[in-house]
BADREN-711205 format. One record per residue: residue number from 1; residue in one letter; x, y, z of N, C-alpha, C, O in turn. Coordinates in pm, 1 decimal, always signed. Layout:
<recs>
    n  res      n_px      n_py      n_pz     ca_px     ca_py     ca_pz      c_px      c_py      c_pz      o_px      o_py      o_pz
  NUM    A         X         Y         Z         X         Y         Z         X         Y         Z         X         Y         Z
...
</recs>
This chain:
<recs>
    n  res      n_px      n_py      n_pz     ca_px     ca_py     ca_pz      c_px      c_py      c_pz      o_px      o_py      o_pz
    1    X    +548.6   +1337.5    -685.1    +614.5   +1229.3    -756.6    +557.2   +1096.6    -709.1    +488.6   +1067.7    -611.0
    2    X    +605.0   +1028.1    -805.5    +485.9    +851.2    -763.2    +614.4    +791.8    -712.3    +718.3    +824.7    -769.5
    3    X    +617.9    +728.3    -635.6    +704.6    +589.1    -590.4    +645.9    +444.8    -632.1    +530.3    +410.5    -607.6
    4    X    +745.4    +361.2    -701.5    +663.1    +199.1    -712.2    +800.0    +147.2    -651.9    +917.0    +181.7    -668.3
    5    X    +737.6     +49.8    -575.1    +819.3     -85.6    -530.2    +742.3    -189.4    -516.2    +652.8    -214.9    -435.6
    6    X    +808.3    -273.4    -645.4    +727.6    -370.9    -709.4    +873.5    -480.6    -649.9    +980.7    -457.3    -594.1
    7    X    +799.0    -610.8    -701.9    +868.2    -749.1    -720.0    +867.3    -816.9    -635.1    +831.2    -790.2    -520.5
    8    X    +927.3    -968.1    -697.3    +894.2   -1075.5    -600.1    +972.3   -1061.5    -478.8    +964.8   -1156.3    -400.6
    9    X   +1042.9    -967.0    -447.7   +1141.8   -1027.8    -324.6   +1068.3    -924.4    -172.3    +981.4    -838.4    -186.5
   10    X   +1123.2    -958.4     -55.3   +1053.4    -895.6     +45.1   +1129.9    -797.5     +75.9   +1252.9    -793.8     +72.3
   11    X   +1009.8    -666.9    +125.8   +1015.5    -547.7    +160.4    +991.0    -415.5     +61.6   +1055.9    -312.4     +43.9
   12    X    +868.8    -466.3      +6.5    +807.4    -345.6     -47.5    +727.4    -270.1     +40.4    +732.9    -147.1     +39.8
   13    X    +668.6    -320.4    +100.4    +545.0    -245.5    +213.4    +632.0    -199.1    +335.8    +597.1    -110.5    +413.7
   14    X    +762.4    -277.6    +344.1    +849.1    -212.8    +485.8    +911.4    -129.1    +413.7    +950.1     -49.8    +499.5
   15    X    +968.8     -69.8    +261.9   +1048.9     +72.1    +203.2    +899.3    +161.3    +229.7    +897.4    +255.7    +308.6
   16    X    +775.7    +117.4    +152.5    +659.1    +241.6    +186.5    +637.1    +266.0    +339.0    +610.8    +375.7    +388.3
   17    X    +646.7    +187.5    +384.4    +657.5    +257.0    +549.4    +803.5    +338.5    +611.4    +802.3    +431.0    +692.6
   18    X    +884.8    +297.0    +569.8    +994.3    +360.4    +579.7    +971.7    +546.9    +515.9    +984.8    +663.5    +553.0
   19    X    +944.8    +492.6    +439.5    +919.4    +697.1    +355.8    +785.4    +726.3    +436.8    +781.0    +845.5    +467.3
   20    X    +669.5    +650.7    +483.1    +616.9    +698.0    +601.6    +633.6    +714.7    +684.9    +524.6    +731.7    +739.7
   21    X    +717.3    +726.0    +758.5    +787.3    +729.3    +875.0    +917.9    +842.6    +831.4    +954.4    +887.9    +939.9
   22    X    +988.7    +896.2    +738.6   +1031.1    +998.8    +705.2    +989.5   +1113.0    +708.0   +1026.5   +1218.5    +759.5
   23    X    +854.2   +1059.2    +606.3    +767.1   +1187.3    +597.8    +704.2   +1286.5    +714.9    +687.4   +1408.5    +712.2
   24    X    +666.4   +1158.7    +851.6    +617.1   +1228.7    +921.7    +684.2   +1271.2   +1039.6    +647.2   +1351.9   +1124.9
   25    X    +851.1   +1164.4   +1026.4    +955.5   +1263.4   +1119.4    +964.3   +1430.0   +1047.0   +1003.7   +1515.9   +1125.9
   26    X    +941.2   +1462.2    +950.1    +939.9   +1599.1    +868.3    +797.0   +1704.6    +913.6    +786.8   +1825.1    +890.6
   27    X    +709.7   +1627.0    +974.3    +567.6   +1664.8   +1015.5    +439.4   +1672.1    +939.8    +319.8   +1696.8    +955.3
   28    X    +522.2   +1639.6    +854.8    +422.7   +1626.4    +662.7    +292.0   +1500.0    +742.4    +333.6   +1404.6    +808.1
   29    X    +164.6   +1519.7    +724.2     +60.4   +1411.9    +733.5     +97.0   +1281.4    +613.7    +120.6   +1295.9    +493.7
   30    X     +93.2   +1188.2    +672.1     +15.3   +1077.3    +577.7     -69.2   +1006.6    +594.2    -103.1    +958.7    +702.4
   31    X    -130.5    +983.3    +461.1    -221.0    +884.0    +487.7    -201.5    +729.5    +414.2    -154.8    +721.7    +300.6
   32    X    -236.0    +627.6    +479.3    -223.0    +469.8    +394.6    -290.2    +380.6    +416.0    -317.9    +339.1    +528.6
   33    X    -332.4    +330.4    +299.9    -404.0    +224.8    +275.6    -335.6    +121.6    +214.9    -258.9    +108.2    +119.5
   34    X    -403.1     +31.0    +326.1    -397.4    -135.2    +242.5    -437.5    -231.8    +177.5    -508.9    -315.1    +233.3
   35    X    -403.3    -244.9     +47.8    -535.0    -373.5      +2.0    -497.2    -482.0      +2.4    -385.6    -513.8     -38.5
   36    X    -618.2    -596.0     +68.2    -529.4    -727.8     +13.1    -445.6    -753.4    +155.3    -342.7    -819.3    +140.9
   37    X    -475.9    -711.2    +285.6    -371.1    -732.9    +405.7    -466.9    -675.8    +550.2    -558.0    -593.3    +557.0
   38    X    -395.4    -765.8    +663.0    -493.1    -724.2    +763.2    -451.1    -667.5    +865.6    -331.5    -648.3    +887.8
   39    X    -576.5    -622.1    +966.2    -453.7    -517.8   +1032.4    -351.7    -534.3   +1121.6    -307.6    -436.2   +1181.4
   40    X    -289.0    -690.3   +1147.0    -200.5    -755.4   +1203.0     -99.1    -743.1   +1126.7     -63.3    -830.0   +1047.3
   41    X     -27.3    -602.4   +1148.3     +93.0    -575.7   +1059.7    +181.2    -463.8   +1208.9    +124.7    -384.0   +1283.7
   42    X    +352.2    -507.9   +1204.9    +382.4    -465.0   +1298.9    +410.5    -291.6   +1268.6    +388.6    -198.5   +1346.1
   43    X    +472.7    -286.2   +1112.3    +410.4    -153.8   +1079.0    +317.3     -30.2   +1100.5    +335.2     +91.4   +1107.6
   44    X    +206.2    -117.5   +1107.9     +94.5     -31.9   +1139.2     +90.1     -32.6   +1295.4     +27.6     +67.9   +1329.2
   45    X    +123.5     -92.1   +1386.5    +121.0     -50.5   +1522.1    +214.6     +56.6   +1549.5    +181.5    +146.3   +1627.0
   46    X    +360.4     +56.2   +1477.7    +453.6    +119.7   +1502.0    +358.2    +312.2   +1450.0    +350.1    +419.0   +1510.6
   47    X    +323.2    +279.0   +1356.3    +304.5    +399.2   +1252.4    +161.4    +450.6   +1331.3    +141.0    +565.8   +1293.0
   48    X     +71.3    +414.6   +1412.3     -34.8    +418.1   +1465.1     -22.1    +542.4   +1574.8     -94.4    +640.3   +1593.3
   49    X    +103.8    +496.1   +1641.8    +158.2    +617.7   +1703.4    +193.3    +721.9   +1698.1    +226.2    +780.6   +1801.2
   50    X    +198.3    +779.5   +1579.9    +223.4    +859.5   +1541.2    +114.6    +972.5   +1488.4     +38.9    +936.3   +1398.4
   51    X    +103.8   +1095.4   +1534.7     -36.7   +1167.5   +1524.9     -13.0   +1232.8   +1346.8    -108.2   +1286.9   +1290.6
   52    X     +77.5   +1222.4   +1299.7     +78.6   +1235.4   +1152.7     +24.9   +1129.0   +1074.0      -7.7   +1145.7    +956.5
   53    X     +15.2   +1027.4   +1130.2     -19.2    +949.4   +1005.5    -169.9    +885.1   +1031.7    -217.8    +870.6   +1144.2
   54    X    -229.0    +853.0    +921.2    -383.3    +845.5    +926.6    -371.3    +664.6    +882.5    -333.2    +628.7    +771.1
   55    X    -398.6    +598.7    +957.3    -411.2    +474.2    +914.8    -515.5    +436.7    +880.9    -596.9    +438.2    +973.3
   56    X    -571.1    +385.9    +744.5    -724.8    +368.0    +693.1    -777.1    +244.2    +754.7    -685.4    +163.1    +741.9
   57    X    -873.9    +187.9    +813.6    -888.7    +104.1    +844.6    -871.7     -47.8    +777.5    -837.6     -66.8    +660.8
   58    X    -897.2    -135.2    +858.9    -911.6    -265.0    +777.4    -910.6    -393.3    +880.6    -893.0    -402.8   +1002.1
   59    X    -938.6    -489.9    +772.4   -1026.4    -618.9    +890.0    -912.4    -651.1    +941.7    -806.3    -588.8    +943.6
   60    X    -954.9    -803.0   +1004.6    -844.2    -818.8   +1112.8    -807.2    -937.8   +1027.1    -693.0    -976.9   +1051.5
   61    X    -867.2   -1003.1    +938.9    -822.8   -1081.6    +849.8    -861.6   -1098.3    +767.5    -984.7   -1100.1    +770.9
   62    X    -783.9   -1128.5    +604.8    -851.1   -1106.1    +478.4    -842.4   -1253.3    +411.5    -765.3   -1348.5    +423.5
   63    X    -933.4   -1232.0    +352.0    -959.3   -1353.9    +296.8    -917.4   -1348.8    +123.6    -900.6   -1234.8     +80.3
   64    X    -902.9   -1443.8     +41.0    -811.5   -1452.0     -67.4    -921.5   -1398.6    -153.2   -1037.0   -1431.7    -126.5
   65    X    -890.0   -1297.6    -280.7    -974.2   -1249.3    -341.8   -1075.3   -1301.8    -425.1   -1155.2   -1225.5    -479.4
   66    X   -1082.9   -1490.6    -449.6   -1223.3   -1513.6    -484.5   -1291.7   -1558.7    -378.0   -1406.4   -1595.8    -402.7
   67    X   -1245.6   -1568.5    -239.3   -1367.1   -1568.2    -178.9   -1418.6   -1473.8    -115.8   -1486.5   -1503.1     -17.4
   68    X   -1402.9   -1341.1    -150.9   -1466.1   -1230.6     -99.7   -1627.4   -1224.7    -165.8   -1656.5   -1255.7    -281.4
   69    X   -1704.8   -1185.2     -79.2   -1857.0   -1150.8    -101.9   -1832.9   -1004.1    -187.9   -1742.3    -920.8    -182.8
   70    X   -1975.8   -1014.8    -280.7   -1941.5    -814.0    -299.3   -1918.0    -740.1    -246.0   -1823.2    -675.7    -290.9
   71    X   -1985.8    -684.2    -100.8   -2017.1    -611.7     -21.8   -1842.3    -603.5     +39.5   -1800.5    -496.9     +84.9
   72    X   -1754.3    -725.3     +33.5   -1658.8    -699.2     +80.7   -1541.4    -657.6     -25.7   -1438.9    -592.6      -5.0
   73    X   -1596.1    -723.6    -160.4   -1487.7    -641.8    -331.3   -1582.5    -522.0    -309.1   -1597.7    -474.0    -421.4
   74    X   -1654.7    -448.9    -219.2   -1675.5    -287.7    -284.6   -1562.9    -226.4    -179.6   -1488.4    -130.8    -201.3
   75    X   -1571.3    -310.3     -55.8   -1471.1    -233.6     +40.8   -1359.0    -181.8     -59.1   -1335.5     -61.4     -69.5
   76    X   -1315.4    -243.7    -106.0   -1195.2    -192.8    -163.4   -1186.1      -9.5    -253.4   -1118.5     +91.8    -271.1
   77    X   -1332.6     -90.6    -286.6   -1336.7    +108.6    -412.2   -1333.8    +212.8    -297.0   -1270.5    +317.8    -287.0
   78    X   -1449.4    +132.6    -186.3   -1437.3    +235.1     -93.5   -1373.8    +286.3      +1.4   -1413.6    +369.5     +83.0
   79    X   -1261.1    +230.8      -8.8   -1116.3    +218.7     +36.7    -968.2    +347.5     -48.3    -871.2    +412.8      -9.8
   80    X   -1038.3    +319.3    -170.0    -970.8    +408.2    -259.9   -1032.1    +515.3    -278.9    -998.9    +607.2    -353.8
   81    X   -1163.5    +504.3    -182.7   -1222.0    +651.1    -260.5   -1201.6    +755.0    -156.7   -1198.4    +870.7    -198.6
   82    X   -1187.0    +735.8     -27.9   -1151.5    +715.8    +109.1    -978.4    +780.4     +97.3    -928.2    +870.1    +165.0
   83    X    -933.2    +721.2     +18.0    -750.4    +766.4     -11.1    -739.7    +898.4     -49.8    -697.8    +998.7      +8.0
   84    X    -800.0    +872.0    -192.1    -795.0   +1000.5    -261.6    -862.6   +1071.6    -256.6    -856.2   +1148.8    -352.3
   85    X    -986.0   +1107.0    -140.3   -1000.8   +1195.1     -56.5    -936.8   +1266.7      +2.1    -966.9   +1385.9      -5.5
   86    X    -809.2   +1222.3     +94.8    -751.5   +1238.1    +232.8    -619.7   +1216.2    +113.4    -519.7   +1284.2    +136.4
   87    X    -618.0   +1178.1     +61.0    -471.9   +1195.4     +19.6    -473.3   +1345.9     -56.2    -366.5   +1406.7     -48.6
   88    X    -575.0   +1407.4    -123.2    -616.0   +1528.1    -158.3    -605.0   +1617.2    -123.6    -584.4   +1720.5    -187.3
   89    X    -622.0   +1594.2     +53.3    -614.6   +1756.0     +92.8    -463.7   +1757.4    +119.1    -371.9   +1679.3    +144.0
   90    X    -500.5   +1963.0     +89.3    -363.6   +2022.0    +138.3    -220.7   +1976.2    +189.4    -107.4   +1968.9    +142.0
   91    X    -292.1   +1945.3    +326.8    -182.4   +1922.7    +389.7    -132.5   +1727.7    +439.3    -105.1   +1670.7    +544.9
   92    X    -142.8   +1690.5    +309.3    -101.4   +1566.2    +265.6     +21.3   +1550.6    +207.4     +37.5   +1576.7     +88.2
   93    X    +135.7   +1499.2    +298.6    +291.5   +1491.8    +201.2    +299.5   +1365.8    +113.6    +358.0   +1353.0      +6.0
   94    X    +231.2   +1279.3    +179.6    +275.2   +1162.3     +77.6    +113.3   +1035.9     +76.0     +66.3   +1016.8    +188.1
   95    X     +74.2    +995.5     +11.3     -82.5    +887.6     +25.8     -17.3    +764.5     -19.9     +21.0    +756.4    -136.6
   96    X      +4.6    +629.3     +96.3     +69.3    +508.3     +49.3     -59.9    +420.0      -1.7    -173.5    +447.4     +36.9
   97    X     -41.3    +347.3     -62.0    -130.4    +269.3    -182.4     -51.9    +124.2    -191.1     +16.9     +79.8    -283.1
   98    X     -87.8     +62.3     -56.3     +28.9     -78.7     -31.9     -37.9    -249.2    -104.2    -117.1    -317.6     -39.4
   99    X     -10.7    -271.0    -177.5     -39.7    -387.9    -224.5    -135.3    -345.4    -352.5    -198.5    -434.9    -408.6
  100    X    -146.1    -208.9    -398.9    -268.5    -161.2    -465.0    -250.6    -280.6    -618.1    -345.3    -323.7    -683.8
  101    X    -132.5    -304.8    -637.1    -110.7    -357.4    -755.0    -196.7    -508.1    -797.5    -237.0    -549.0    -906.4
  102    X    -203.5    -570.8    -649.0    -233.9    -684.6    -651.6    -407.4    -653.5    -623.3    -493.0    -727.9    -671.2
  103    X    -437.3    -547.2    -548.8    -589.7    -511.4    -570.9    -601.0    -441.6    -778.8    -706.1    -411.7    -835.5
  104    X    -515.4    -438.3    -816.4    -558.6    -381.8    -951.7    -552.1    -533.6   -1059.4    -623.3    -556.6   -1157.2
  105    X    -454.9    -610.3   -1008.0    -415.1    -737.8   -1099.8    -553.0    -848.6   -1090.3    -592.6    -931.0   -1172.7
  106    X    -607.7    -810.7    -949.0    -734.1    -940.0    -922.8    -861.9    -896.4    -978.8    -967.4    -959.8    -979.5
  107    X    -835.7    -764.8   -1031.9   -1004.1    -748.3   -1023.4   -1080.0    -665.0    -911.6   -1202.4    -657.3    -922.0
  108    X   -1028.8    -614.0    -825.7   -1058.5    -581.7    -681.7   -1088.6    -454.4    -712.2   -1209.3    -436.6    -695.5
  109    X   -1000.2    -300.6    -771.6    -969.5    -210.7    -788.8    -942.7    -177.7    -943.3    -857.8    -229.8   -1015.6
  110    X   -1042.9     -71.0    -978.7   -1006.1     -61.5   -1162.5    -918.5     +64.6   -1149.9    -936.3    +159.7   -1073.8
  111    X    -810.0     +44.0   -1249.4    -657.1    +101.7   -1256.2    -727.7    +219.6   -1261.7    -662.9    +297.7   -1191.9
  112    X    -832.6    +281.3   -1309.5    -887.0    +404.5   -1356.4    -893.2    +488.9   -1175.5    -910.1    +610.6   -1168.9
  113    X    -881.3    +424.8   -1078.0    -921.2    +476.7    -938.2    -830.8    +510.8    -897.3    -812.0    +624.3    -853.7
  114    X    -726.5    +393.3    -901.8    -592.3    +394.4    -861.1    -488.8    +564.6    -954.8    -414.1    +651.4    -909.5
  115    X    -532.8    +540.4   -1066.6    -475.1    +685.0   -1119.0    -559.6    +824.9   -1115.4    -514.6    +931.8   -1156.7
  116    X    -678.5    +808.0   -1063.8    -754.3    +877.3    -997.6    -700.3    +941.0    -826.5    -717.2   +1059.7    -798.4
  117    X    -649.5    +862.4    -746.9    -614.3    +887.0    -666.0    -429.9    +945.3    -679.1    -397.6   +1022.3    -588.7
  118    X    -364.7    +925.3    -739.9    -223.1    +984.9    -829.6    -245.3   +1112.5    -858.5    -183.4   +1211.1    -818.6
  119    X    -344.2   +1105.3    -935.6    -401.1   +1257.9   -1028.0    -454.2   +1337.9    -911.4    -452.9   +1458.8    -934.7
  120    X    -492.7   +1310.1    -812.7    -518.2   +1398.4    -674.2    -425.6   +1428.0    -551.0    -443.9   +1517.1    -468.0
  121    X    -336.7   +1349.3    -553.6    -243.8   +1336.0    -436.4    -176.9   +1480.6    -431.9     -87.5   +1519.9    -506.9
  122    X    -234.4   +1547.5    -335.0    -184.4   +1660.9    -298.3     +12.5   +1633.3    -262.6     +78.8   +1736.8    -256.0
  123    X     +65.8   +1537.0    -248.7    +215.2   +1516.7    -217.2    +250.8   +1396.3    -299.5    +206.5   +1375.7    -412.5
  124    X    +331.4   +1320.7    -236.9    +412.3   +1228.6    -281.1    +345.3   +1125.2    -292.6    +263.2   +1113.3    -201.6
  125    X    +344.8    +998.1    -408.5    +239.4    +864.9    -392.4    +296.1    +772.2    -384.3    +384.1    +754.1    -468.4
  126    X    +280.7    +703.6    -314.8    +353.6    +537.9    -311.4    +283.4    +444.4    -319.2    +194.8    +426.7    -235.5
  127    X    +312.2    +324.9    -463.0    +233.1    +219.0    -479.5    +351.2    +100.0    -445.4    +470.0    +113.1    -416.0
  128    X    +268.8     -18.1    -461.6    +385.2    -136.7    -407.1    +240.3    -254.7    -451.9    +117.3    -251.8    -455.3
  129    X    +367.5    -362.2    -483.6    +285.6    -495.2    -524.2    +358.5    -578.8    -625.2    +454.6    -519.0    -673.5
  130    X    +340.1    -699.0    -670.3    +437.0    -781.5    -802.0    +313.1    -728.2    -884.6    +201.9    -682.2    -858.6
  131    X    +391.5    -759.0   -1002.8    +330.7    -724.3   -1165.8    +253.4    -554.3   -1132.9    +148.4    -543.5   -1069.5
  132    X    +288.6    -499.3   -1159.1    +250.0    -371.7   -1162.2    +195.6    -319.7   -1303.2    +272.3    -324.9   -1399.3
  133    X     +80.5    -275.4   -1317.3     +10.7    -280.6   -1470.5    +129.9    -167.1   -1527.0    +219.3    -109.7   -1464.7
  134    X     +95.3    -161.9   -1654.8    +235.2     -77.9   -1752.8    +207.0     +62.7   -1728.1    +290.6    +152.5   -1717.9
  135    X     +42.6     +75.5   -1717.0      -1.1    +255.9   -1673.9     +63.7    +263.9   -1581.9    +148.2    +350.9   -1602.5
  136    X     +77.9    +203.9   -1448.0    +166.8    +233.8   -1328.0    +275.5    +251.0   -1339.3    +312.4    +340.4   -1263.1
  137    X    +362.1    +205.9   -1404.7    +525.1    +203.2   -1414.8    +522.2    +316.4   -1496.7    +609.3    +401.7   -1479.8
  138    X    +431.1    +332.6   -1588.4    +451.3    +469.0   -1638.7    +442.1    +598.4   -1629.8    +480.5    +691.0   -1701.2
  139    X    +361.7    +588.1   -1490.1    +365.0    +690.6   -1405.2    +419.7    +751.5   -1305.3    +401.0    +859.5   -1249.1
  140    X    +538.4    +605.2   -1283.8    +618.1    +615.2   -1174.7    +740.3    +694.6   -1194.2    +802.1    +664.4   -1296.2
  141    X    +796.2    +798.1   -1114.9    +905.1    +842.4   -1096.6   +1061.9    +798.6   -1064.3   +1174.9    +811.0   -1111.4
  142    X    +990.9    +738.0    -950.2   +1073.6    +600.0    -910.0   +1053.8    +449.5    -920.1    +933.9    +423.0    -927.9
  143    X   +1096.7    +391.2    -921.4   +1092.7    +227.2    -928.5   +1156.2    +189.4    -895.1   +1255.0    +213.7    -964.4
  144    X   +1184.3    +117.0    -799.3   +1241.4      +6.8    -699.5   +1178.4    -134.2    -701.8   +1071.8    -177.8    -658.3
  145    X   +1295.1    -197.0    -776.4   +1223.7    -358.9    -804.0   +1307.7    -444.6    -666.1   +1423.4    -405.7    -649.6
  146    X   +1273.9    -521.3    -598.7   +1250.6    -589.9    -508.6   +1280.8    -713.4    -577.1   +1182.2    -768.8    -625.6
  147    X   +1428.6    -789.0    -598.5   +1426.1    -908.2    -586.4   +1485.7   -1042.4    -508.9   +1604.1   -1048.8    -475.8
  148    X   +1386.7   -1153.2    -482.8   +1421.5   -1237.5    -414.2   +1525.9   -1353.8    -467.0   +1510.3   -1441.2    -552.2
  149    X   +1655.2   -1315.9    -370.9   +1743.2   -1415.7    -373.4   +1758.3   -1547.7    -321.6   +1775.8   -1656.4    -376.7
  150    X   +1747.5   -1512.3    -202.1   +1670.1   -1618.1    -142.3   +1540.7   -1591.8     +28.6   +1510.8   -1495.2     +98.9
  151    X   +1515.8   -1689.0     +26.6   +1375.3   -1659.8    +122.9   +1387.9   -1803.9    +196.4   +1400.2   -1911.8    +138.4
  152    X   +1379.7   -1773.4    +396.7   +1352.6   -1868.1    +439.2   +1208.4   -1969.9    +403.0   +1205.1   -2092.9    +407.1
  153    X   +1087.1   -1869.6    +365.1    +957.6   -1946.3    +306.5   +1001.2   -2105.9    +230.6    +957.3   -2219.5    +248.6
  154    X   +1091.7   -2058.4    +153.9   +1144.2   -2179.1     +35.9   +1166.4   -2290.5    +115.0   +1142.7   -2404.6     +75.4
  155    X   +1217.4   -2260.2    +241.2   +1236.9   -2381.6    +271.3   +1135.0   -2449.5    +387.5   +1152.9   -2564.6    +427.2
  156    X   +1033.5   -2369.7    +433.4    +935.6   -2419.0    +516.5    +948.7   -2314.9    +598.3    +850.3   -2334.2    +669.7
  157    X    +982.2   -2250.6    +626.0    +997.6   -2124.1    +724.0    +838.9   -2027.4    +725.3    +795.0   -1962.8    +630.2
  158    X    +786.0   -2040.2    +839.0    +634.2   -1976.3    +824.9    +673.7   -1863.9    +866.8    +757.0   -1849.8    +956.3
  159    X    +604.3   -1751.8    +791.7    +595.3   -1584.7    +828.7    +648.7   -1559.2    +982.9    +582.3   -1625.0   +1063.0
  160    X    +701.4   -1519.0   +1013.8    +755.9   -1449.2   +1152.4    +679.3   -1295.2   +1189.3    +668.1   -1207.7   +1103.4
  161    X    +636.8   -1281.6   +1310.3    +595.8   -1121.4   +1341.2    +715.9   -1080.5   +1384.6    +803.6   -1139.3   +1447.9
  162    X    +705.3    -936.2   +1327.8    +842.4    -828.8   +1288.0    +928.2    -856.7   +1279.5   +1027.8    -821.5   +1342.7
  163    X    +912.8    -955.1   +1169.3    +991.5    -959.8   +1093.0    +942.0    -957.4    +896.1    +985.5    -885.7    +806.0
  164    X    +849.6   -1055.5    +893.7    +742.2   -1026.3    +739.5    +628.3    -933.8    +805.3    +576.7    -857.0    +724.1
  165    X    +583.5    -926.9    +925.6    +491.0    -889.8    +929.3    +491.0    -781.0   +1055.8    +388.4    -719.1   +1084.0
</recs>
């Protein structure tokens, strides 16, 4: 089954880690990728520990998607190609796909990969991101929209570690 948790409000990437962190209290492998984010996420330290889960690599900081070089917009295919590999085999319970929406909305990732990697996921798939193309929602099982009521950001409040991040 697909999971989406889309929308403007925060904690889409902390519910897909949450069902990662389910999955692999269950012993089920996962694997996840991030697009669009770096690896200064408290998530991924927490989840790192864990010998079930396969964390795909990624830089230590990303830069906004028109100023990426090619060589760094191919990372991304090869990022997805890399997923749905490893999200493929066997003994794969769930392949997270975190921000994929916003790698599919920029140009980064063609939707055709992203449902390429769905159409292979040996287990459960989880995408997350705002505006989610209509093929995605239509593939989704679940949907969990994410909205923001209010947000310290609004008022000048800069990102906090573990807490946004």
């Amino acid at each position: 089954m697909v999971h989406l948790y889309c929308g403007e409000g925060k904690g889409k990437t902390t519910a897909a880690m949450g069902l990662a962190l389910r999955m692999a209290g269950r012993g089920k492998r996962v694997v996840v990728a991030q697009f669009l984010k770096g690896a200064d996420s408290g998530e991924r330290y927490a989840l790192a520990m864990l010998p079930q889960v396969t964390l795909l690599p990624l830089p230590e900081r990303v830069k906004f998607s028109f100023q990426l070089t090619p060589e760094e917009q191919a990372r991304y295919l090869a990022l997805a190609e890399q997923a749905r590999t490893l999200g493929a085999q066997p003994d794969c319970g769930l392949l997270v796909l975190d921000e994929v929406c916003a790698a599919v909305n920029t140009g980064l990732l063609p939707l055709e990969e992203v449902i390429s990697c769905l159409d292979r996921a040996a287990g459960e798939g989880v995408l997350t991101g705002r505006d989610p193309d209509p093929a995605l929602v239509g593939r989704a099982d679940y949907i969990t929209e994410m909205g923001k009521l209010r947000h310290p950001f609004d008022l000048g409040t800069a990102a906090r570690p573990g807490v946004e991040y």
